[in-house]
N, C-alpha and C positions, 0 to 999 in steps of 0.2 A: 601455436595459434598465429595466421597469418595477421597481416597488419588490416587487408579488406575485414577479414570476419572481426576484428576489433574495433575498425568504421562501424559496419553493422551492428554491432550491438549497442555499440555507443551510442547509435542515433535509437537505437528502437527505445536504449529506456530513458533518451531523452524527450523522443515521443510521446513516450506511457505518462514523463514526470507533467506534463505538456498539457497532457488529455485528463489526469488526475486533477490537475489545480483548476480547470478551467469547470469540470463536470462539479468539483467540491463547490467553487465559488456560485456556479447557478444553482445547484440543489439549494443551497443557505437560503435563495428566496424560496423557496416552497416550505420550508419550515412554518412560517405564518400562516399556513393552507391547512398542513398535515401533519404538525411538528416534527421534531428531529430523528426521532424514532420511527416515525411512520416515512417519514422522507428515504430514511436508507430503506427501509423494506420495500418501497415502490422501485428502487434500483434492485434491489439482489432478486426480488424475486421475476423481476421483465427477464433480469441475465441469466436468471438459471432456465427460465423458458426457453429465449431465445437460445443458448449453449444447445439444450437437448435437442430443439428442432435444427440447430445446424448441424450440427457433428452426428447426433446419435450415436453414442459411444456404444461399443458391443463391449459384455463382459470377457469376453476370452480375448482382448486385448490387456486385460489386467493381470497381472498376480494376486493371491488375495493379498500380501505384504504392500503393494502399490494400491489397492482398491481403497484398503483400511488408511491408508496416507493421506488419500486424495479426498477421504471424511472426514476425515483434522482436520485439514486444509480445509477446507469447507466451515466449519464450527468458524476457525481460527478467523478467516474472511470476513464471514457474520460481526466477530467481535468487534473488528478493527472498526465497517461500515459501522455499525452502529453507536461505537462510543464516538468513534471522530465526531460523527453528527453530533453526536450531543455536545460534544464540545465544542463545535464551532458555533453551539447555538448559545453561546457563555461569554467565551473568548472569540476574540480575533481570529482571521482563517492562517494569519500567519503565524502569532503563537501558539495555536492547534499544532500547527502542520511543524512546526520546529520544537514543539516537546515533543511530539508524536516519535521524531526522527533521534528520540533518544533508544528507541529499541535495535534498529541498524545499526546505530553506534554503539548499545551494547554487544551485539554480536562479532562486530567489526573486535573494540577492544578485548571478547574474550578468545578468539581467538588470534590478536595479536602476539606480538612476540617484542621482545629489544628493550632499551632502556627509556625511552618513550614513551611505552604504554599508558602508565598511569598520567601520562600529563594529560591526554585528551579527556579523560573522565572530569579532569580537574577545569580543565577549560571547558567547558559542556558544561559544567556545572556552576560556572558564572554567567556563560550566556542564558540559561535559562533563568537566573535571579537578576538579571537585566531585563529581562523578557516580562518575569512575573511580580515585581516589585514586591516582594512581599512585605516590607516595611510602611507602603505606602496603603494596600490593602487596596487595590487599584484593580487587582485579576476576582474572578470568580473562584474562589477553589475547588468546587465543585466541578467546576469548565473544566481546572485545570487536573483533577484526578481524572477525569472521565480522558482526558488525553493522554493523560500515563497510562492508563487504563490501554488502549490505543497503541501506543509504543510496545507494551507489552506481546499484544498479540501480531504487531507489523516485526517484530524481530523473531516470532515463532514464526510467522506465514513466510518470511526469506528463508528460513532452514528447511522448511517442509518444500516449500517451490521448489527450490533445488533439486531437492528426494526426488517429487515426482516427477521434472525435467530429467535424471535421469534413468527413471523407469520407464517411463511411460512414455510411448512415441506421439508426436505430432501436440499439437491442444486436448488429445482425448481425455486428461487430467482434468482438463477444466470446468471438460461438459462431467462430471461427476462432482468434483469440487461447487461451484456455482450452484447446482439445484440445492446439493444442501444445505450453503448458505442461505437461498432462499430459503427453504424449509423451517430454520432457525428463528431469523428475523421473521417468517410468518407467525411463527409461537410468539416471540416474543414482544411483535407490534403489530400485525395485524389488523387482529381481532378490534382494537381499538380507534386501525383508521378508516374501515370498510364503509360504513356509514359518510365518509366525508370526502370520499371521491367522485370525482366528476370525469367526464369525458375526456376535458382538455388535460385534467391532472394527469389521467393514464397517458393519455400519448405525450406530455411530456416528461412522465418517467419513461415509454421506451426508447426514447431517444437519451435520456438520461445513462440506462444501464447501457448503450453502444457507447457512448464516450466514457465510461466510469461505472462497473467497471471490465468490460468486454474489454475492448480494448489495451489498455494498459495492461491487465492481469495477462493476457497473451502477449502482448511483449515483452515486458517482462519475465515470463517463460522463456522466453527465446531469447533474452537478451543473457540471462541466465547460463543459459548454453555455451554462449561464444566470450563470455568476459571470466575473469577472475571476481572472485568473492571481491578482493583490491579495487579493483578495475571496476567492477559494479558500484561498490558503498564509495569509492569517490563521488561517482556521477550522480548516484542519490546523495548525497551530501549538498547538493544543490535544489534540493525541494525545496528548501524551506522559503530560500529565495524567490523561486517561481509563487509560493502560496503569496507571498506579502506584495509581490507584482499585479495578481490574479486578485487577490484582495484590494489592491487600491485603484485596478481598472475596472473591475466588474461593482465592484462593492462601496467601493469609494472608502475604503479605511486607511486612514493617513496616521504611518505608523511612526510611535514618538522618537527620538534617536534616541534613548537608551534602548528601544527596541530594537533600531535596526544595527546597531554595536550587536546586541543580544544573538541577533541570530547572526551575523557575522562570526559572532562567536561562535557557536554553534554548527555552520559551514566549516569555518576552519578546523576543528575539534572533528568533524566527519571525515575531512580530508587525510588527516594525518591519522588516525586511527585505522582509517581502512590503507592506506599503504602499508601497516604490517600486517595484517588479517589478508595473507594470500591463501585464495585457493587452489587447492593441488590441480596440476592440468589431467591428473589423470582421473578425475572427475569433475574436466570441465565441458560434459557433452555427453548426452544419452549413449545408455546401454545399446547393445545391437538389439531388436527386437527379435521375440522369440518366433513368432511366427513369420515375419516375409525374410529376417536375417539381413535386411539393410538398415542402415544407421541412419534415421530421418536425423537433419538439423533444421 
């Protein structure tokens, strides 16, 4: 891996982390409108439109082993958009977004290596009782399941991204991934917010699903390609940061300092977990494609 394509990815999923906090903290106002459930369905389902009228994915660019992937992926997406919201409609966007980021860090840890390992779970696992005061009875627990909830399926959706970044050439993963999150989130909030949209609410979820999550989920992809598993779960390691930033500019949430020790904690526990979770370089970059036989990156 040269040191330019590890610029590049570096900045794209710093971008993505960039465009995710900023798209989370203005969805948070429309919750009052369409609640938190309805709010991520008016993002997945603009992106899943918008994904098919841009790319049009043709199926004899898939395998069915990649087709059937990029529907996980899909489900998995639904999950994350939907509980985050509900979470941040509970909690803070920043102790959302730093439990959330306990799913990378589990992936990161299992597949670390060295005698390290278990300390970041252990450090992880103060920052977020910093974070959730449980003694003081201060969090929602409710808020805060629905963000575990969240971590669960943002630590499936890094494993399956990967998968389909290397099956799959170019974003065509996404435009299949993307509708069927839409599809999902229309089952499952919908139906309930159709009645309660207005004009201005559409066109400010399409503008919603291009920053969050069009955007980020394609860089992501691509950042994917050019970084190590390492190299990636560091730079996410700093989400949680961006959310409590994004939060106290957008939102005005002035976060208590046992909170921001908490996600400190939390940062650092992502850092050193993903320096031993390398990924192989020789699945660090899409298949040759079956049909043109060139290596898109």
């Amino acid at each position: 891996m040269t040191s330019a394509t590890a610029r590049n990815g570096a900045f794209m999923a710093i971008a993505a982390m960039c465009a995710v906090q900023l798209g989370a903290a203005i969805a948070v106002q429309l919750i009052d409108d369409i609640g938190a459930a309805g709010t991520a369905w008016l993002r997945l389902a603009w992106a899943g439109l918008l994904m098919l009228a841009l790319v049009r994915p043709r199926r004899a660019a898939f395998t069915r082993s990649a087709f059937r992937t990029c529907v996980v992926l899909g489900v998995v997406t639904a999950g994350i958009t939907l509980l985050f919201m509900m979470a941040v409609a509970r909690i803070p966007l920043g102790t959302a977004s730093a439990l959330e980021f306990l799913g990378p860090l589990g992936v990161a840890v299992a597949k670390g290596s060295g005698r390290y390992r278990l300390l970041w779970p252990g450090l992880a696992t103060v920052g977020v009782l910093l974070l959730t005061e449980p003694w003081a009875g201060s969090v929602d627990p409710v808020g805060v399941l629905y963000a575990l909830g969240s971590a669960v399926c943002w630590g499936m959706y890094i494993l399956l991204t990967q998968r389909v970044g290397d099956e799959v050439a170019g974003i065509a993963g996404l435009a299949v991934s993307m509708p069927v999150a839409g599809l999902v989130a229309t089952v499952v909030a919908g139906p309930a917010v159709f009645g309660r949209l207005t004009p201005e609410i559409l066109l400010i979820g399409a503008g919603l699903a291009i920053l969050l999550p069009i955007i980020p989920f394609a860089l992501e992809l691509l950042a994917l390609r050019r970084l190590t598993a390492a190299a990636f779960g560091t730079l996410m390691s700093l989400e949680p940061g961006f959310a409590m930033l994004m939060g106290l500019l957008v939102l005005r949430q002035v976060p208590a300092p046992l909170a921001v020790v908490g996600i400190v904690a939390v940062v650092g526990a992502g850092i050193g977990a993903a320096r031993t979770g390398v990924r192989s370089e020789t699945h660090g970059g899409p298949r040759r494609h079956r049909l043109s036989g060139a290596q898109v990156t």
